[in-house]
C-alpha positions, 0 to 999 in steps of 0.5 A: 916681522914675517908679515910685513916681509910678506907685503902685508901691512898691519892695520888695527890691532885690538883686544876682545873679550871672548873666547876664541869660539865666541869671537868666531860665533858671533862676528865670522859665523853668521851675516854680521860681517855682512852687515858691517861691510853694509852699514860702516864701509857703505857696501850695497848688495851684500850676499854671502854663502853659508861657510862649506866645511871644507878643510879649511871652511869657506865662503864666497861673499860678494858686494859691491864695494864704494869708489867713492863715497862723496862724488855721484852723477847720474846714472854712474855707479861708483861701486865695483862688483867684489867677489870675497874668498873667505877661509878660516883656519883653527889652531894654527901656528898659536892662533885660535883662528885666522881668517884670509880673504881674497877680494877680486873686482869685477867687470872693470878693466884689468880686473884680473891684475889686482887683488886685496888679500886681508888676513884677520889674526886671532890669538888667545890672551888668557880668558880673551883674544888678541886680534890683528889685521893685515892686507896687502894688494897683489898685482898680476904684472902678466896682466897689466904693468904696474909701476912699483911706486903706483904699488907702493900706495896700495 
């Protein structure tokens, strides 16, 4: 599809059963989202906006994402400084809404040269909603060189 042509790659797929706006309320609008990149994806120092109503709404969201969750030394962190873009469009193209986030690292070397874009699909199905995800990593070639079969596995 137009997505995979894109570089997006799908990741999950999943049915919810809520409407549109529930579904937005209650995982998008308030810390929920926060909390899950705490507590399932082993994030540490969680901080986000309220979202701007600008047209499209967004927020900043930033973290500090996991290396690696099974190795540790002393006095070595292996979490990254993220900064999240989070946009949200409403009634678009046969969705009830998406979602596109941009995450930057931070205070790595050639940080500049990646970024991890996930786009959260919501279509309505009857009286509930139909959810797909989506990411894909874009490289900055300008900034750092990154050999197309070292891509190929993000």
């Amino acid at each position: 599809g137009e997505a995979e042509e894109l570089g997006f790659r799908l990741v999950l797929t999943f049915d919810l059963a809520v409407t549109p706006s529930e579904a937005f309320s209650k995982f998008w609008e308030n810390d929920y989202y926060a909390r899950v990149l705490e507590e399932k994806c082993n994030n540490e120092d969680v901080t986000f906006e309220p979202w701007v109503s600008d047209n499209p709404k967004t927020r900043k969201v930033n973290t500090r994402h996991p290396l690696a969750k099974d190795i540790s030394m002393p006095g070595i962190s292996f979490s990254i400084p993220t900064a999240k873009i989070q946009r949200v469009f409403f009634d678009v193209c046969e969705m009830a809404f998406c979602i596109v986030e941009e995450s930057r690292f931070e205070k790595i070397p050639y940080a500049r040269a990646l970024a991890v874009e996930t786009v959260w699909l919501f279509q309505r199905k009857g009286s509930s909603i139909f959810g797909r995800v989506y990411y894909r990593c874009v490289f900055d070639c300008t900034v750092l060189s990154v050999p197309k079969w070292i891509q190929s596995y993000c």
